[in-house]
N, C-alpha and C positions, 0 to 999 in steps of 0.2 A: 581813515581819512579818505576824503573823496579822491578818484582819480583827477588830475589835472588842476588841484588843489594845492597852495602851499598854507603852511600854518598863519600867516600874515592876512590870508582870506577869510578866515573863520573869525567869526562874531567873539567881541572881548568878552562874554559872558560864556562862553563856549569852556568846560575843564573837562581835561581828560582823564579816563579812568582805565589805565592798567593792571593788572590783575596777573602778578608774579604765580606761574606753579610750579612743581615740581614736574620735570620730566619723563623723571622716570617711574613716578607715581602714576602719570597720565597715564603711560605706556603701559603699566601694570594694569590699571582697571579699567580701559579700556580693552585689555588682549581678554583681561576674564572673562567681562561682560560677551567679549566675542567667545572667547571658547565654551563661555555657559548654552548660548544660543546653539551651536554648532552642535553640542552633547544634546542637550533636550529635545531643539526643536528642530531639528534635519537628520543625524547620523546614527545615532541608538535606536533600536525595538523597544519597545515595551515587552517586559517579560510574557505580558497578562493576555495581550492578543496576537504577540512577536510583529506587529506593524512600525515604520516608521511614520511620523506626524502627516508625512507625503503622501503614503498609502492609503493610509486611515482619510484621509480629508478627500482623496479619489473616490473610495469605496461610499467614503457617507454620501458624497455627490451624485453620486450616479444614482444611490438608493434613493434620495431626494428627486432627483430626475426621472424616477421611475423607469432607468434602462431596465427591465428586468430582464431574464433570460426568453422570457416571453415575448417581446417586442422587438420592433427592429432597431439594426444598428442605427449610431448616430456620427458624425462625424467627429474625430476624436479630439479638433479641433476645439468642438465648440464644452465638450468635458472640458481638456484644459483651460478654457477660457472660465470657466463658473469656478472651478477649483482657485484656480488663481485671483479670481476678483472676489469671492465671498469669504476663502478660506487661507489658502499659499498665496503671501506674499512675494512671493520669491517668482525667478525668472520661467517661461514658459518651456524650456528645451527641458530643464530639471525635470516640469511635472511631467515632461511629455515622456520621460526616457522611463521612469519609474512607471508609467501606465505600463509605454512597451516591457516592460521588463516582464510584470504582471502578468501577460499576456503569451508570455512564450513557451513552450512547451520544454523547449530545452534549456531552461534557467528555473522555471519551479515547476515545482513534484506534482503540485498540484493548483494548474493557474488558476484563478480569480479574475480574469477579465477576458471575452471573448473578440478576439477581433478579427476584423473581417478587412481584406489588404495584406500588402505587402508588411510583414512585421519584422523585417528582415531574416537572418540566418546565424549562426556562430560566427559566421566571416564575415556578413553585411550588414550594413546598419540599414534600418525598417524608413518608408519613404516618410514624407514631410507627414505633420499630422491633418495637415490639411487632404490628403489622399486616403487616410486611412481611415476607416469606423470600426465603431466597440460599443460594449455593452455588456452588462455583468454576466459573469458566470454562474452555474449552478451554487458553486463551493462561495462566491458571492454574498448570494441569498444567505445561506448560513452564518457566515459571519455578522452581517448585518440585521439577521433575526431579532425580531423583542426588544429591540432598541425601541421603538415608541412606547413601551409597557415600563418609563421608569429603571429599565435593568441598570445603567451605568448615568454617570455625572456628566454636565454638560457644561461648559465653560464659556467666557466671551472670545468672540471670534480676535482677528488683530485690533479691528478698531472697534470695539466693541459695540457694534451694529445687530452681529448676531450670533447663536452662539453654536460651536461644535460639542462632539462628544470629545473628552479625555482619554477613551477607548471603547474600541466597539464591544458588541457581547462574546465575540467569537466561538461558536460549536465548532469552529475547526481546531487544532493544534498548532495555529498558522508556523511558531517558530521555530518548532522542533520538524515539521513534517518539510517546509519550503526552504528553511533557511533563510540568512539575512548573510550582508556583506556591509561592512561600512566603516569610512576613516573620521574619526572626529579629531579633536585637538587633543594629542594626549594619547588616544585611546584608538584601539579600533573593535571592532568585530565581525566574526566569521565563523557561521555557525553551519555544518553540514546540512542538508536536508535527509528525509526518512521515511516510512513506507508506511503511510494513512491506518492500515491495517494492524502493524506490529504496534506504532505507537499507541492505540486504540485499548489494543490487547492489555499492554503495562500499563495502561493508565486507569483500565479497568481494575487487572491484580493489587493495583497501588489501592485503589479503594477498597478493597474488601483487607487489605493487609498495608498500612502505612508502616510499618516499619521495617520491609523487607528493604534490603540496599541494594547494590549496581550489581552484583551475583546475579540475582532476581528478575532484576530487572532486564538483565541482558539474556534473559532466557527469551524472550517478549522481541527484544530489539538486539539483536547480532550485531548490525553494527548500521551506517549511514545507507542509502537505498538514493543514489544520484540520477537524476533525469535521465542522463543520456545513456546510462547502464555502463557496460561497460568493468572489470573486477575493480578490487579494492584489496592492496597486497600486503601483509601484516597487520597484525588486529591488535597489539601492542600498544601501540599509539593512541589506537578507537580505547581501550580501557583508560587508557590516562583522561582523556578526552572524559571521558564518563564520570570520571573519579571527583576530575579535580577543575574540567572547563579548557584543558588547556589538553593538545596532542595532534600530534600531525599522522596521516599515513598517505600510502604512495598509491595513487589509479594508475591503473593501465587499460590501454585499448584491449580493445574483444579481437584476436586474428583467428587466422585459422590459414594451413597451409590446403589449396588445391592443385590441380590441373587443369592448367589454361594453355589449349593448344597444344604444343611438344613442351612448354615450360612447367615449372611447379610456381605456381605463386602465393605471394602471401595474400589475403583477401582482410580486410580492415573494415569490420561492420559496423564496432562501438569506437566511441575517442573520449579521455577521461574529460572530465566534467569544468567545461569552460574552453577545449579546446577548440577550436576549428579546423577541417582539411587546408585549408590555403595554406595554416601557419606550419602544419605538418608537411606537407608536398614541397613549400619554400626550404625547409629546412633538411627534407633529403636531396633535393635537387644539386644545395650546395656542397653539403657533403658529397655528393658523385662526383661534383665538380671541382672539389678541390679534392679528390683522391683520400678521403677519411672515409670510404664509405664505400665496398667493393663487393660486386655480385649481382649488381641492381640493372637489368636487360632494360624495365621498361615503368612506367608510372601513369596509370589512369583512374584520374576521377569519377568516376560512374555514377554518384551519388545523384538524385533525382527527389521530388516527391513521391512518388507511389510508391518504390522500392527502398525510398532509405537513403543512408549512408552506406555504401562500396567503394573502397578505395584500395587498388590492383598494382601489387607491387610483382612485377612478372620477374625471378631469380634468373639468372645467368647455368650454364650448364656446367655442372661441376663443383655447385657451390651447394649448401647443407642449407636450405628454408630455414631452420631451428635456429641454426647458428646465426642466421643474417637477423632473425627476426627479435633474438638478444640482444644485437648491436643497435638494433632500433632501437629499441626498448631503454637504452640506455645513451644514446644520442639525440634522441629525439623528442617531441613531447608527447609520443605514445606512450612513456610513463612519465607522469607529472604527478606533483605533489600536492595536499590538501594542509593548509593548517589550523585547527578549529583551534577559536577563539571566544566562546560563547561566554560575551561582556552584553548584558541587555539593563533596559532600567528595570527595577523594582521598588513600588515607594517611593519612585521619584528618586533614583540616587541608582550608577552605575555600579553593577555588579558581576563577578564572572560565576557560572553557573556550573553547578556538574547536572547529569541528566536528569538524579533524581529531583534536583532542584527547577528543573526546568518545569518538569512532570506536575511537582507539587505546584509550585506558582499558579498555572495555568487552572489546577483543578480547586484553589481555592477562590480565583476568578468566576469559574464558572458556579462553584456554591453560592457567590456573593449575587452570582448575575440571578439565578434558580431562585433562590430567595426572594431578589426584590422583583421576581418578574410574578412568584405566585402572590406575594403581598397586594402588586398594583391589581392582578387578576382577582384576588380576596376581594377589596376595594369596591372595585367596581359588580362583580356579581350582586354584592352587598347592600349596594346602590341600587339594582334594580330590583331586589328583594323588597327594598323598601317601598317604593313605585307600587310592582305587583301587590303589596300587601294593603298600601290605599287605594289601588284602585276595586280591590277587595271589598272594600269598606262600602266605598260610591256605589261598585254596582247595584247592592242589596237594594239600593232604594232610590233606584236614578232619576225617577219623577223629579222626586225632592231635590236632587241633586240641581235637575235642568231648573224646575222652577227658583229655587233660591238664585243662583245663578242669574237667572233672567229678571228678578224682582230688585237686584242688586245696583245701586245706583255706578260703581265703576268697580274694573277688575280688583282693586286692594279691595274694596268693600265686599267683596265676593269671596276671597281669596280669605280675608277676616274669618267672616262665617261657615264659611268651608269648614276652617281648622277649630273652630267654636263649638257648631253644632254634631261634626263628626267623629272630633277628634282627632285631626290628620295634622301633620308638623307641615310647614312651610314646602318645602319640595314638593310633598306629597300633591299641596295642593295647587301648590305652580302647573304641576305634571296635567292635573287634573283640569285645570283653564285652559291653560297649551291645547289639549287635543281638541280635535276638529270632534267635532257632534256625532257624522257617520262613523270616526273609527273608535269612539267611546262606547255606541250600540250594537258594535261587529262584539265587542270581547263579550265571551261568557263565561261564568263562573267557575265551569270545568275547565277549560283552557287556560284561566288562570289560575287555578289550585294546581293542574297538572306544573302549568311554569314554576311556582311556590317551588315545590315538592324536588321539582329539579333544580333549582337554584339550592335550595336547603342542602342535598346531596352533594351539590359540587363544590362549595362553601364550606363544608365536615369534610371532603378531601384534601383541599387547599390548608384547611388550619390541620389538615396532620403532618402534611409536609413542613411547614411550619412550625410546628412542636417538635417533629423527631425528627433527629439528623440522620439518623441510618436511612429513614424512608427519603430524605433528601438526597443522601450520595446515592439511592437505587434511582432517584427520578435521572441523573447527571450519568450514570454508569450507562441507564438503557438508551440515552441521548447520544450518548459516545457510538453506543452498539448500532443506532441507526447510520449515525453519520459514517462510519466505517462501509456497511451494506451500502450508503449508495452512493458513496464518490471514492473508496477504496480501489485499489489496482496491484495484480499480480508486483513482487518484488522484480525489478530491471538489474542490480548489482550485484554478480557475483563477488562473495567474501572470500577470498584465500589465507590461510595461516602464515602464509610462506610461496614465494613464487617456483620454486622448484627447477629440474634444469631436465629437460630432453634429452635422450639421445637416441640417435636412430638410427636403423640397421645400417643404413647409407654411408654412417657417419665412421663407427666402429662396432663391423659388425661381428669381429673374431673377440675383440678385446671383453665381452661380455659373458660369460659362461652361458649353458641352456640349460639353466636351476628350473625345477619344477615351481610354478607358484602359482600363484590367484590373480585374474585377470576381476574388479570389484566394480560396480556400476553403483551410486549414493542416486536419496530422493531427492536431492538438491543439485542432478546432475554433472557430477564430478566422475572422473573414469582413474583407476591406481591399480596399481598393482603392486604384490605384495613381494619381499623380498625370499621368503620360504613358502612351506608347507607347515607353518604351526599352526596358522589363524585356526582353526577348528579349536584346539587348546587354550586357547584366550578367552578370558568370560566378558560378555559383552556390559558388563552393568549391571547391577541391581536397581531395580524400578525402584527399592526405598533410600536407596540414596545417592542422589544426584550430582554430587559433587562430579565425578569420574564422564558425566554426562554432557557436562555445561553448557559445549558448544556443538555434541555432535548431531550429524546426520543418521540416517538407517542404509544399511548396504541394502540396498534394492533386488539386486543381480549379484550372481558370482558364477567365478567359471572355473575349472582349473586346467592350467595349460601350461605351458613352458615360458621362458622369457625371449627367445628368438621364435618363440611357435606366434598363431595367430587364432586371432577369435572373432565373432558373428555377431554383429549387432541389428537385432534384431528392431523394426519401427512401425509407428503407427501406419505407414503405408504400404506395408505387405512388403519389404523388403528386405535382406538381409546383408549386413555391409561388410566386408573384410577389415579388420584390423588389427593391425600388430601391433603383439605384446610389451613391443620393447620402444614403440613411439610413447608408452602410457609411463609416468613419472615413478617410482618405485620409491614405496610411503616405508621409513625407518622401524626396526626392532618395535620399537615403543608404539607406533601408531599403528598394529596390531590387531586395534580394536576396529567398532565401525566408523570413527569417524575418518572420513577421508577428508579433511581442510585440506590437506596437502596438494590432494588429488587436480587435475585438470578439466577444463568445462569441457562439454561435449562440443561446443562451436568449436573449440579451437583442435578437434582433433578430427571430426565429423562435418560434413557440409549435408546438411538436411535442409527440405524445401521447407519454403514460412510454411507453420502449422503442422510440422512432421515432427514427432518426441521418437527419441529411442524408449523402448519398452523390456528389452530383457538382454542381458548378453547370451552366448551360445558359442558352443564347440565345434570345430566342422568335422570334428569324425564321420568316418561312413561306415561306422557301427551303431546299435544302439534301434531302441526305437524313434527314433526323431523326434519331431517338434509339434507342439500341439498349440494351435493358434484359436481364439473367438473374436469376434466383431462386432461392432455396434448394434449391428440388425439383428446379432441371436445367431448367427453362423457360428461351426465350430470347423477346425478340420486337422487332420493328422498328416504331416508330410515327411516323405520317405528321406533319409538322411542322404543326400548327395552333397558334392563336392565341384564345382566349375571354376575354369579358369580366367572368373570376372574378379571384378573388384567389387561388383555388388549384382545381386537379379533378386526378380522377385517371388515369393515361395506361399503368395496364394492370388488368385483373379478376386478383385473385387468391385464389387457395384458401385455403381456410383453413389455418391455422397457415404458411402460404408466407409468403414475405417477399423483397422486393427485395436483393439483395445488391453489383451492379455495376450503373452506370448510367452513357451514355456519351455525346455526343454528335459523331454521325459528319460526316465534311467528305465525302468524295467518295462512300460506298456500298460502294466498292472494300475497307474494310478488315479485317486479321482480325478475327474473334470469336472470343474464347479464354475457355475453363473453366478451373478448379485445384478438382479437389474434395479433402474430407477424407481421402479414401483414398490422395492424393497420385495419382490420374490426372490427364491435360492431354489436353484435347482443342482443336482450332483447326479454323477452315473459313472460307472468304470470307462478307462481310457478303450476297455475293449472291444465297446459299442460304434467306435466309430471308427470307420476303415482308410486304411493310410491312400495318402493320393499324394500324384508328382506335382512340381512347381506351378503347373500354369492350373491345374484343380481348383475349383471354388470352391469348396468345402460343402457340408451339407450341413441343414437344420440342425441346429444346437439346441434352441431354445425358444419355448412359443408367446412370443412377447403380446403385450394389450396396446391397444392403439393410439399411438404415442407415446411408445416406453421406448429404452434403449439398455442394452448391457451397462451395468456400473463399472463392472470388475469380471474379468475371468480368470482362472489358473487350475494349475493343478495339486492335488495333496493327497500324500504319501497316506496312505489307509493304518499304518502301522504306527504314526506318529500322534499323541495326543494335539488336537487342532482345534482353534477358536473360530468364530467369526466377529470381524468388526464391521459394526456399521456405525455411519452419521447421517442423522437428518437434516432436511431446513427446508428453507424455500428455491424455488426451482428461479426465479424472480432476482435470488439475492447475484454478484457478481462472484464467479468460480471464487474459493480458495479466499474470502473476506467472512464466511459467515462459522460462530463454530459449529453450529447445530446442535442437535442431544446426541450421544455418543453409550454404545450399547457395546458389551461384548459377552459372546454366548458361544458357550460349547461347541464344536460342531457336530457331536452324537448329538443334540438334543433335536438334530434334521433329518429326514429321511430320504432315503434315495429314492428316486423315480427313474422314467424309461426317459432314453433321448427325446428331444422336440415335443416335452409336454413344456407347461405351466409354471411349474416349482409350487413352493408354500412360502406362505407370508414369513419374512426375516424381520421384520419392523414395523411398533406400530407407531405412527405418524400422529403427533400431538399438533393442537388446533395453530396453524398457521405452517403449518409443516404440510410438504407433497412430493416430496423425492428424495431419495441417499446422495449428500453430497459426498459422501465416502462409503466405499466398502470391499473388504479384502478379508479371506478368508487363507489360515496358514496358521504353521506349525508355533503353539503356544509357548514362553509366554509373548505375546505382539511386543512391539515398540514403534511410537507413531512419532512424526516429525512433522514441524510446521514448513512454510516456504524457505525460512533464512538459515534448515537445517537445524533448528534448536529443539529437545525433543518435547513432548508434550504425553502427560501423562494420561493413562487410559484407566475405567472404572476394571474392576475385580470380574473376570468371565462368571459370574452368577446372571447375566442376565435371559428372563426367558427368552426361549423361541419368536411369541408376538410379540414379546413386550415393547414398550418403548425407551427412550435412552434418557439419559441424564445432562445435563447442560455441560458443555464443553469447554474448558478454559481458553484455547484458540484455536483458531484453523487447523485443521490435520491436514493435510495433501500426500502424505505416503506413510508406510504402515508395513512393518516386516518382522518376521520370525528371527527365532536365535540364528544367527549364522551358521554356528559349530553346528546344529542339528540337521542343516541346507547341506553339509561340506563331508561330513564324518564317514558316508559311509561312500564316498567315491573313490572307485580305484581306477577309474579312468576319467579321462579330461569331458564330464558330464556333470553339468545343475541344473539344478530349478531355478527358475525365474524371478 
C-alpha cells in the first residue's frame, strides 16, 4: 500500500493479494541458498587448481589484459575494476585484498602477482589500490598456460554476457605448494603451504608408482616449507595431517643467542607463519610490564628491507638467554600454532583431503588438461595439413588454377569449379580464393612438401600421446620437471622431531659430568651431540630397507670430544668458531643413528654472515696434523694445529670472491686430498705434498682449473678405507638444489693419482643438456645421500665407470656421507674427518 494512503483511497476494483508462508521455511532456504553461494562461489579452492572463484577471475583478467611479466605494471586499481565488472560481482576491498594477498612474499610460497608499491608488511596493511600497481608473475603465466587451446570448460559469466573459465589449467601445484585459508558456512579451510621442489619430486614418484601411500610420499615432502621460514616443532601432527586432512603442529621463531655490547642477546631472524613484530614486541613489552616476564634489559626492532627481519632482545646480567628464550617461546607468539584443515572442492562437492589426495586430484587435472590441450593441437595441425595438401594440388598447375578463377563469373562460381575440376573440398578451396595472387606465387612445391612432412611427423606424435597413457603421464611428469627448474626455491623451514631443551655451562656447569662423546654436524644443518661413545657401534641403515630411514638426515661432520670440552666450527669463510659441547642439545640412547631431528639449527647456536654455511666440525687439539682446507679457485692448504684465546679467527687469507669449499681435519698427515671440480675433473695426491702453513697463510695451488670452472667438492680419504665417488650432473642454468641430475657412483681405485696443481681426469661424462656436477663427494663406501628436507635419497650400485655418465636421479641430493662408524672407529683422540 502506498505510503500516505488509506484503504478508502484505493479504486473499488482494487483486491488484495497476500500470500501466507512459512517462516521458517523462508529462513531455511534462504540461509542455504546463502551458505551454497558462500561454499562454491567465495570461500573453498578448487582441489584441481587450489584457486578460489576470486583468484581464478584475477588471474584470468590480467591474462586477458595482457599484464604479462613482460610488460609494465598497471594500476591495480583499474584490475580490480575489470574483475569486478566482467566477473566478481562482489565488493571491491574483497578483490583488492585477495590481489594483495597474491602478491606478498610472506603469505605465499610462491606469489602469482607482481606488484609494484606499497603491499604493505605482516603488521601493515598495503596502501589504497589506487597507489599501487601489478601485473602477473612468472608462476602467473603457468598457471594460465593453454587455456585458449580448449584445456578446461568455460561457463557463463554472473549475468551471462560473458563467459569464464571453471578452472584454470594450472602447471603449478597452486594448493598444495601456497596454501589456502578460508571460513565458509559450516565449513572452513586451512591448508599449509610447501616447497615447489619436494612437491614436484612426489608427484613425479606418484606417477611412475600410484599406489605408493604417505610412507612414500613423505620421503618426497617431510613436512610443510612456510614463507617466512622459520622451524616447525613435532612432525606428529604433519602425519595425521597427511593421513587423514586434518593435524595441527606448532612453529617457532628462528633465535639465536649473541653478544651485543657487554650483553648476550637473543637476535629473532624468522617469526612463525602469519606472525608480525609489532604483535610480538606488544606482547613482550606487556609482560616486562606487568612483571610475568623477567631478564629483559632492552628491545629493538631492527628489521629493515635490505637486511630482513632482526628483532634484539638484549638479556639482563645474570640471567641464562636459553632459559629467557623458553619463556618466550612459550608466552609469546614466537611459538604459535598451525591447524591444517585441507576441506577443497572436488566435483563440485566439499571435501577434506590427505596429501596423497591432494597429489592425485591435481595430477588427474593436469592429464584431463594434457589431453585436451594435444587434441585441440591434433585439430588444428590437421587443418593445416589439409590446406597444405590443396594447395599441393593448385600449385601443379596454377595457370589453370588463375585462369578458371578469372573466367569465373563470381567467387561461389569459382569456388564451385575449384572443387570440381580439382578435386579440393570446400575449405581447401575457400583457402585458395582468400589468398592474395603474390603469396599464392611465392609457395613452392618443396616448401610445401617440406611443411606436409612436418605436419605429418607432429600429427603421429600428438595421436601417440593420445593413444598411450604412459607416454601421457611422461609428457605431465617432464612438465612438472620443468616447472620445478624454473620457479623452484631452496627449502626456508626447519623440521624438528621434538623441540628439545638447552643447557649451558652458565647455567649448570658442575651438575653435568665430562662423559666422552660426539659433538655430530647433519646435511640439513642441525648440530647434537651424543650422550656416549657407542655411535661407532650402531649401523646406520641398510640402503635395502628403508623403513629405519624415513625421516633421516646424513651426519656430515663428527667430532669427538667431551661434554664440557669445546669444538671448531669450521665455514665457508675461512674461519673457525669456538663452540661448546654442552650448548648442543644431547640426542637419547635410541637416536644413535644419523638422524639428528632432535638436533638444533646452526642459526640458533651460530651467528654467521648472510651467505656463510659451516662446512665441517673440528677439535682444537694442538696435537695432530691439523686441518686441511680447498677453495673455490683450486687452493689447497694445510694449517698447523694452534689453539687462541678468541671466540673465533681465521685459518686461511683468502682472495676475494674465493670461498672455502671443503674443510677437513686430518688424523695421520698420510691422507688423500681430493678435488671434484664443475667440469667434472678429479684430482688426488697425498696430504704430504703439501706444506703446513700458519693462520694468516693463503695456501698454495691445489688444483689447475679451465676457464670458468670452480671446485665442486674437496676433502680428504683415508687410503686404507674402500672409497667411492659420487657425482651428479645437470644444467649449470637450472636453480641450486631443484634439479636431480644423472647420478653416477664409481670406485675411487678406478682414478689415478697425479702431482699437486695439475688438471685431474675426467670423473663424468656429461649427457646432452648437461654442463656441470651439481653434486660431488668423494668418501669411505657405502655413500648415503640426502635431499634438502633431510629425507634420504637412494644412490645407483658403485659400478659406475670412470668417464661414464650417470643415471637419472629420483631427487635433488644436496649432501652425501660415508658410514659414520667407519669416520669414528679408529680415533683414540678427540680427531675426524669432515
Amino acid at each position: 500500500m502506498a505510503r500516505g494512503k488509506t484503504k478508502q483511497d484505493l479504486p473499488d476494483d482494487f483486491e488484495e493479494h497476500i500470500l501466507d508462508i512459512d517462516v521458517g521455511e523462508e529462513m531455511r532456504n534462504s540461509f542455504l541458498e546463502y551458505a551454497y553461494s558462500v561454499i562454491y562461489s567465495r570461500a573453498l579452492p578448487d582441489a584441481r587448481d587450489g584457486l578460489k572463484p576470486v583468484q581464478r577471475r584475477i588471474l584470468y583478467t590480467m591474462h586477458d589484459m595482457a599484464l604479462r611479466p613482460d610488460r609494465g605494471h598497471v594500476k591495480s586499481a583499474r584490475v580490480v575494476g575489470e574483475v569486478m565488472g566482467r566477473l566478481h560481482p562482489h565488493g571491491d576491498g574483497a578483490i583488492y585484498d585477495a590481489l594483495v594477498r597474491m602478491a606478498q612474499p610472506w603469505s605465499m610460497r610462491l606469489p602469482t602477482i607482481d606488484g609494484h608499491g606499497n603491499f604493505g608488511s605482516p603488521d601493515d596493511p598495503p596502501a589504497a589500490m589506487r597507489y599501487t600497481e601489478c601485473r602477473m608473475d612468472h608462476p602467473a603465466v603457468a598457471m594460465t598456460a593453454d587455456i585458449d587451446e580448449d584445456t578446461v570448460d568455460f561457463k557463463p559469466n554472473y549475468d551471462g554476457r560473458e563467459t569464464e573459465p571453471s578452472v584454470l589449467p594450472a602447471a603449478i601445484p597452486h594448493l598444495v605448494v601456497n596454501g589456502t585459508t578460508g571460513i565458509a558456512v559450516g565449513m572452513a579451510t586451512n591448508c599449509a603451504p610447501h616447497n615447489l621442489v619436494e612437491v614436484v619430486q612426489a608427484l613425479k614418484h606418484l606417477i611412475k608408482h600410484p599406489a605408493t601411500g604417505v610412507d612414500g610420499l613423505m620421503r618426497f615432502i617431510p613436512g610443510p616449507d612456510l614463507p617466512t621460514g622459520g622451524k616447525i616443532v613435532g612432525l606428529d601432527g604433519i602425519r595425521d595431517a597427511y593421513e587423514t586432512g586434518r593435524g595441527t603442529f606448532k612453529m617457532r621463531a628462528t633465535a639465536r643467542v649473541e653478544t651485543v655490547g657487554r650483553r648476550k642477546a637473543i637476535v629473532v631472524t624468522e617469526l612463525p607463519y602469519g606472525v608480525g613484530t609489532e604483535k610480538v614486541v606488544e606482547r613482550i613489552k606487556t609482560l616486562v610490564q606487568g612483571k610475568k616476564l623477567q631478564g629483559i634489559a632492552d628491545l629493538k626492532d631492527l628489521t629493515d628491507r635490505e637486511n630482513g627481519l632482526r628483532l634484539v632482545i638484549e638479556i639482563k646480567n645474570g640471567f641464562v638467554p636459553e632459559a629467557l628464550l623458553e619463556q618466550l617461546y612459550r608466552q609469546t607468539a614466537m611459538e604459535d600454532s598451525f591447524g591444517i584443515n585441507n576441506v577443497a572442492l572436488v566435483d563440485g562437492q566439499p571435501r577434506t583431503l590427505g596429501l596423497k589426495e591432494l597429489l592425485e586430484v591435481f595430477l588427474d587435472h593436469r592429464y584431463d588438461v594434457v589431453r585436451r590441450r594435444t587434441r585441440f593441437r591434433r585439430g588444428k595441425k590437421a587443418e593445416r595439413l589439409h590446406l597444405v595438401e590443396g594447395l599441393l594440388i593448385a600449385i601443379l598447375d596454377i595457370d589453370e588454377v588463375i585462369a578458371l578463377i578469372r573466367s569465373s563469373e563470381n567467387a561461389e562460381e569459382a569456388r564451385t569449379r575449384l572443387m570440381q575440376v580439382f578435386d579440393l573440398t570446400e575449405p581447401q578451396a575457400t583457402y585458395i580464393l582468400e589468398m592474395q595472387l603474390r603469396r599464392l606465387t611465392r609457395f613452392s612445391t618443396i616448401e610445401l612438401e617440406k611443411e606436409k612432412s612436418e605436419l605429418e611427423r607432429e600429427i603421429e606424435q600428438l595421436d601417440a600421446i593420445l593413444a598411450d597413457d604412459d607416454l601421457l603421464r611422461k609428457v605431465v611428469s617432464d612438465e612438472l620437471s620443468e616447472v620445478a627448474k624454473t620457479f623452484g626455491t631452496p627449502r626456508r623451514t626447519v623440521l624438528l622431531e621434538s623441540a628439545g631443551t638447552a643447557v649451558t655451562a652458565a647455567s649448570t656447569p658442575l651438575e653435568v659430568a665430562d662423559d666422552p662423546c660426539f659433538a655430530l654436524l647433519s646435511s640439513s644443518g642441525l648440530l647434537a651431540r651424543t650422550t656416549g661413545t657407542d655411535l661407532a657401534e650402531v649401523p646406520e641403515g641398510d640402503s635395502d630397507d628403508p623403513g629405519p630411514r624415513a625421516n633421516h638426515d646424513v651426519v656430515v661432520s663428527a667430532v669427538a670430544t667431551t661434554v664440557r670440552g669445546e669444538v671448531g666450527v669450521l665455514t665457508s669463510a675461512g674461519r673457525l668458531v669456538r663452540l661448546g659441547v654442552l650448548e648442543l642439545p644431547a640426542l637419547p640412547p635410541s637416536a644413535h643413528d644419523p638422524n639428528l631431528q632432535g638436533g638444533y639449527p646452526l642459526s640458533e647456536v651460530l651467528s654467521l654472515a648472510p651467505g656463510e654455511r659451516a662446512l665441517a666440525l673440528c677439535s682444537l687439539t694442538t696435537e695432530g696434523p691439523g686441518l686441511a682446507l680447498g677453495t673455490r679457485d683450486g687452493v689447497v692448504k694445510r694449517v698447523n694445529p694452534e689453539v687462541l684465546a678468541r671466540e673465533e679467527w681465521e685459518v686461511i687469507g683468502l682472495k676475494d670472491g674465493d670461498e672455502v669449499v671443503g674443510a677437513v681435519e686430518l688424523r695421520t698427515g698420510e691422507e688423500t686430498l681430493c678435488f671434484l671440480t664443475s667440469d667434472a675433473q678429479l684430482l688426488h695426491y697425498s696430504a704430504g705434498l703439501v706444506r703446513p702453513q700458519g693462520r694468516a697463510g693463503g695456501g698454495m695451488a691445489g688444483i689447475k682449473l679451465a676457464g670458468g670452472q670452480r671446485v665442486a667438492w674437496f676433502g680428504a680419504l683415508d687410503p686404507a678405507q674402500r672409497s667411492v665417488v659420487v657425482t651428479a650432473s645437470g644444467s649449470s642454468t637450472a636453480l641450486p638444489g631443484t634439479e636431480p641430475g644423472s647420478v653416477k657412483v664409481t670406485p675411487f681405485s678406478e682414478y689415478p693419482s697425479k702431482g699437486r696443481a695439475t688438471g685431474g681426469v675426467r670423473a663424468h661424462r656429461f649427457l646432452k643438456g648437461e654442463d656441470t656436477l651439481v653434486l660431488a663427494w668423494a668418501g669411505a663406501a657405502p655413500p648415503r645421500a640426502a635431499a634438502a628436507s633431510g629425507a634420504p635419497v637412494d644412490l645407483p650400485a658403485a659400478e659406475g665407470r670412470r668417464d661414464g655418465s650417470g643415471t637419472p636421479g629420483s631427487q635433488p641430493i644436496v649432501a652425501v656421507a660415508g658410514p659414520l662408524g667407519a669416520r669414528l672407529e679408529s680415533q683414540a683422540s678427540p680427531a675426524v674427518e669432515g
